[in-house]
C-alpha positions in Angstrom: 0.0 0.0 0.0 1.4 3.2 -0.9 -1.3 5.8 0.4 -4.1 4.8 2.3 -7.8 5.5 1.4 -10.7 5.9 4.4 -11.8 3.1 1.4 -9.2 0.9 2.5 -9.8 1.4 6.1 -13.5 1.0 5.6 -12.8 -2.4 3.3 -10.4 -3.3 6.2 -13.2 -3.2 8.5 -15.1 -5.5 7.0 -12.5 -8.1 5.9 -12.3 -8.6 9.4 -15.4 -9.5 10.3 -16.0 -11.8 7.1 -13.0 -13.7 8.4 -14.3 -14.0 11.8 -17.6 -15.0 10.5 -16.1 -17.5 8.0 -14.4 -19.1 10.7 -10.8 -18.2 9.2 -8.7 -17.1 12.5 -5.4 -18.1 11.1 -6.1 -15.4 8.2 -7.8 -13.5 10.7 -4.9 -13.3 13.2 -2.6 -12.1 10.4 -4.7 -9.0 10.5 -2.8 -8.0 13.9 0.3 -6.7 14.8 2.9 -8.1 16.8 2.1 -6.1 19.8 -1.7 -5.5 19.4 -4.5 -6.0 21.5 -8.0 -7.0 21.6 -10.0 -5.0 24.4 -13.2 -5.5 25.4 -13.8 -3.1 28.5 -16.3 -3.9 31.5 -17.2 -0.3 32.2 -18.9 2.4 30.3 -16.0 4.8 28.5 -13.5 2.7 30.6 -9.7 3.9 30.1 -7.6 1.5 31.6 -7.7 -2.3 30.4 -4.5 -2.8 32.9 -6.0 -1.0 36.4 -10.3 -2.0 35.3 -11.5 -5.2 35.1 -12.4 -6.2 31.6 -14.7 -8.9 30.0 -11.4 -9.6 27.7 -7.8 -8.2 27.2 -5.4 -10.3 25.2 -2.4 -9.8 23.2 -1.1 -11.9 20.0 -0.5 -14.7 22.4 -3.6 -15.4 24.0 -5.5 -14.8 21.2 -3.7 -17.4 19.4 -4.3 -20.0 22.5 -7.7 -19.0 22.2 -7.6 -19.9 18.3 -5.9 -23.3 18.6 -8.7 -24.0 21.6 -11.7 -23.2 18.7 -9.5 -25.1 16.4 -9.0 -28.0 18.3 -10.5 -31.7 17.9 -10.3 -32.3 21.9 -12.3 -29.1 22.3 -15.9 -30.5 23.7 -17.3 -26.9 24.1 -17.3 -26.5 20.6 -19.1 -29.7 19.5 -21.1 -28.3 17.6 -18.9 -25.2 16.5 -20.3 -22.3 17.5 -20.8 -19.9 14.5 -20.9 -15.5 13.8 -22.5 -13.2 12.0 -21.4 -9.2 12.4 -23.5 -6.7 10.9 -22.0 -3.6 11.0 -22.8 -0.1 9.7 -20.7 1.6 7.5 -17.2 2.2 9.3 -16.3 6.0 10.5 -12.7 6.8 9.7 -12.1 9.4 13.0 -8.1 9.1 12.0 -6.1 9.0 8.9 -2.1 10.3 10.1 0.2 9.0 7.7 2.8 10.6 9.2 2.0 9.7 12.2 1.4 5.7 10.6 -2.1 5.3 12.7 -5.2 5.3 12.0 -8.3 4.7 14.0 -12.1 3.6 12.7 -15.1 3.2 14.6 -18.3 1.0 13.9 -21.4 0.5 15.4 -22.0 -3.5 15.4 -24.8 -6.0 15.7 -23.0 -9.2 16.7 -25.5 -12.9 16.6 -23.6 -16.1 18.2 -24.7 -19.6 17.5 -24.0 -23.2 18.5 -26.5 -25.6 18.8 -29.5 -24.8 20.1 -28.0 -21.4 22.2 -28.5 -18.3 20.7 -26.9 -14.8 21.4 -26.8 -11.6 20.3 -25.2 -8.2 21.1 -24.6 -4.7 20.3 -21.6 -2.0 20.2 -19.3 -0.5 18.7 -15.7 -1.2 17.7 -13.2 0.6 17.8 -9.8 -0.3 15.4 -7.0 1.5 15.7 -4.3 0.6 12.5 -0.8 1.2 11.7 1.3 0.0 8.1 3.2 -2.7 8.6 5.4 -3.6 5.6 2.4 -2.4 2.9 0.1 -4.2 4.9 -2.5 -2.2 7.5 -2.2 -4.5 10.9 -4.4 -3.9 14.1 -2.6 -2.5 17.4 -6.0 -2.1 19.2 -9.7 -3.6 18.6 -12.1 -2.5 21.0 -15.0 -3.5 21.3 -17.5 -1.7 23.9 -21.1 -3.6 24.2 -24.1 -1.5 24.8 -25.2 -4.0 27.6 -21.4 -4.1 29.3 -22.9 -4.6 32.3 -25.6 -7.2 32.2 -24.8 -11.0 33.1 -22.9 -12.5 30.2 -22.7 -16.7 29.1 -19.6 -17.8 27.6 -18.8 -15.5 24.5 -16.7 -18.0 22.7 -15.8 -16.2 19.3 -14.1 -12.5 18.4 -16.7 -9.9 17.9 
Protein backbone atom coordinates (compact mmCIF):
# COMPACT_ATOMS: atom_id res chain seq x y z
CA UNK A 1 0.00 0.00 0.00
CA UNK A 2 1.42 3.17 -0.92
CA UNK A 3 -1.35 5.84 0.41
CA UNK A 4 -4.06 4.84 2.31
CA UNK A 5 -7.75 5.50 1.38
CA UNK A 6 -10.66 5.86 4.37
CA UNK A 7 -11.82 3.08 1.45
CA UNK A 8 -9.20 0.93 2.49
CA UNK A 9 -9.77 1.40 6.10
CA UNK A 10 -13.47 0.96 5.62
CA UNK A 11 -12.83 -2.41 3.32
CA UNK A 12 -10.35 -3.27 6.19
CA UNK A 13 -13.17 -3.23 8.46
CA UNK A 14 -15.11 -5.52 6.98
CA UNK A 15 -12.48 -8.08 5.88
CA UNK A 16 -12.31 -8.62 9.36
CA UNK A 17 -15.36 -9.52 10.25
CA UNK A 18 -16.03 -11.81 7.11
CA UNK A 19 -12.99 -13.73 8.39
CA UNK A 20 -14.30 -13.95 11.78
CA UNK A 21 -17.57 -14.96 10.52
CA UNK A 22 -16.13 -17.48 7.97
CA UNK A 23 -14.44 -19.12 10.72
CA UNK A 24 -10.84 -18.21 9.22
CA UNK A 25 -8.66 -17.14 12.51
CA UNK A 26 -5.37 -18.08 11.07
CA UNK A 27 -6.08 -15.38 8.20
CA UNK A 28 -7.81 -13.52 10.73
CA UNK A 29 -4.86 -13.34 13.25
CA UNK A 30 -2.60 -12.11 10.45
CA UNK A 31 -4.67 -9.01 10.54
CA UNK A 32 -2.77 -8.04 13.94
CA UNK A 33 0.33 -6.68 14.81
CA UNK A 34 2.94 -8.09 16.85
CA UNK A 35 2.10 -6.07 19.85
CA UNK A 36 -1.69 -5.54 19.44
CA UNK A 37 -4.51 -6.03 21.49
CA UNK A 38 -8.01 -6.96 21.62
CA UNK A 39 -9.95 -4.98 24.38
CA UNK A 40 -13.20 -5.55 25.42
CA UNK A 41 -13.79 -3.10 28.53
CA UNK A 42 -16.25 -3.89 31.51
CA UNK A 43 -17.25 -0.28 32.23
CA UNK A 44 -18.90 2.43 30.35
CA UNK A 45 -15.95 4.84 28.47
CA UNK A 46 -13.55 2.69 30.60
CA UNK A 47 -9.66 3.91 30.14
CA UNK A 48 -7.60 1.50 31.59
CA UNK A 49 -7.67 -2.29 30.39
CA UNK A 50 -4.55 -2.84 32.93
CA UNK A 51 -5.96 -1.03 36.39
CA UNK A 52 -10.33 -2.03 35.34
CA UNK A 53 -11.47 -5.21 35.12
CA UNK A 54 -12.39 -6.16 31.60
CA UNK A 55 -14.70 -8.92 29.98
CA UNK A 56 -11.40 -9.60 27.70
CA UNK A 57 -7.78 -8.15 27.17
CA UNK A 58 -5.37 -10.35 25.24
CA UNK A 59 -2.43 -9.79 23.24
CA UNK A 60 -1.09 -11.95 20.00
CA UNK A 61 -0.53 -14.72 22.40
CA UNK A 62 -3.61 -15.40 24.00
CA UNK A 63 -5.47 -14.81 21.23
CA UNK A 64 -3.74 -17.42 19.41
CA UNK A 65 -4.26 -20.00 22.46
CA UNK A 66 -7.70 -18.96 22.24
CA UNK A 67 -7.56 -19.86 18.26
CA UNK A 68 -5.94 -23.27 18.55
CA UNK A 69 -8.71 -24.01 21.57
CA UNK A 70 -11.67 -23.16 18.66
CA UNK A 71 -9.54 -25.13 16.37
CA UNK A 72 -9.04 -28.02 18.35
CA UNK A 73 -10.47 -31.73 17.92
CA UNK A 74 -10.29 -32.26 21.87
CA UNK A 75 -12.27 -29.12 22.33
CA UNK A 76 -15.85 -30.45 23.68
CA UNK A 77 -17.29 -26.92 24.07
CA UNK A 78 -17.28 -26.50 20.57
CA UNK A 79 -19.06 -29.68 19.52
CA UNK A 80 -21.08 -28.28 17.63
CA UNK A 81 -18.94 -25.19 16.53
CA UNK A 82 -20.28 -22.34 17.46
CA UNK A 83 -20.82 -19.92 14.46
CA UNK A 84 -20.92 -15.55 13.81
CA UNK A 85 -22.53 -13.20 12.02
CA UNK A 86 -21.42 -9.18 12.41
CA UNK A 87 -23.52 -6.68 10.89
CA UNK A 88 -21.97 -3.55 10.99
CA UNK A 89 -22.80 -0.07 9.71
CA UNK A 90 -20.66 1.62 7.46
CA UNK A 91 -17.23 2.21 9.30
CA UNK A 92 -16.31 6.02 10.55
CA UNK A 93 -12.69 6.82 9.74
CA UNK A 94 -12.14 9.38 13.04
CA UNK A 95 -8.12 9.12 11.97
CA UNK A 96 -6.11 9.05 8.94
CA UNK A 97 -2.13 10.33 10.06
CA UNK A 98 0.16 9.01 7.66
CA UNK A 99 2.78 10.64 9.22
CA UNK A 100 1.98 9.67 12.24
CA UNK A 101 1.39 5.69 10.61
CA UNK A 102 -2.07 5.32 12.67
CA UNK A 103 -5.20 5.29 12.01
CA UNK A 104 -8.25 4.69 13.98
CA UNK A 105 -12.14 3.57 12.72
CA UNK A 106 -15.14 3.23 14.57
CA UNK A 107 -18.25 1.02 13.85
CA UNK A 108 -21.45 0.50 15.39
CA UNK A 109 -21.98 -3.54 15.40
CA UNK A 110 -24.80 -6.00 15.65
CA UNK A 111 -22.96 -9.21 16.65
CA UNK A 112 -25.50 -12.86 16.59
CA UNK A 113 -23.61 -16.08 18.15
CA UNK A 114 -24.70 -19.57 17.54
CA UNK A 115 -24.04 -23.15 18.54
CA UNK A 116 -26.53 -25.60 18.77
CA UNK A 117 -29.45 -24.84 20.12
CA UNK A 118 -27.99 -21.38 22.18
CA UNK A 119 -28.46 -18.26 20.67
CA UNK A 120 -26.91 -14.80 21.41
CA UNK A 121 -26.79 -11.60 20.35
CA UNK A 122 -25.15 -8.21 21.09
CA UNK A 123 -24.58 -4.68 20.25
CA UNK A 124 -21.62 -2.05 20.15
CA UNK A 125 -19.34 -0.48 18.75
CA UNK A 126 -15.66 -1.22 17.69
CA UNK A 127 -13.15 0.60 17.84
CA UNK A 128 -9.84 -0.34 15.36
CA UNK A 129 -6.95 1.47 15.67
CA UNK A 130 -4.28 0.60 12.50
CA UNK A 131 -0.78 1.20 11.74
CA UNK A 132 1.26 0.02 8.10
CA UNK A 133 3.23 -2.67 8.57
CA UNK A 134 5.36 -3.57 5.62
CA UNK A 135 2.36 -2.35 2.87
CA UNK A 136 0.05 -4.19 4.92
CA UNK A 137 -2.54 -2.25 7.45
CA UNK A 138 -2.20 -4.46 10.95
CA UNK A 139 -4.44 -3.88 14.07
CA UNK A 140 -2.57 -2.51 17.36
CA UNK A 141 -5.95 -2.07 19.19
CA UNK A 142 -9.68 -3.61 18.59
CA UNK A 143 -12.05 -2.51 21.00
CA UNK A 144 -14.97 -3.49 21.31
CA UNK A 145 -17.54 -1.69 23.90
CA UNK A 146 -21.07 -3.60 24.21
CA UNK A 147 -24.09 -1.47 24.76
CA UNK A 148 -25.23 -3.98 27.55
CA UNK A 149 -21.40 -4.11 29.27
CA UNK A 150 -22.85 -4.57 32.29
CA UNK A 151 -25.58 -7.18 32.15
CA UNK A 152 -24.81 -11.00 33.07
CA UNK A 153 -22.88 -12.53 30.17
CA UNK A 154 -22.72 -16.71 29.07
CA UNK A 155 -19.63 -17.77 27.58
CA UNK A 156 -18.78 -15.45 24.47
CA UNK A 157 -16.71 -18.03 22.70
CA UNK A 158 -15.83 -16.20 19.30
CA UNK A 159 -14.12 -12.49 18.37
CA UNK A 160 -16.73 -9.95 17.94
Amino acid sequence: MTEITEKDLADFVYREARLLDELRYEEWLSLYAEDAHYWMPAEWQQTDPKLQASLMYEDLLLLRIRVERLSGNRTYSQKPKSRAQHLLQAPQIDEMNPAENRYRTWTSFHYAETRGDEFATYAGWARHELRVEEGELKIVLKRVDLVNFDAPFGNIQLFM
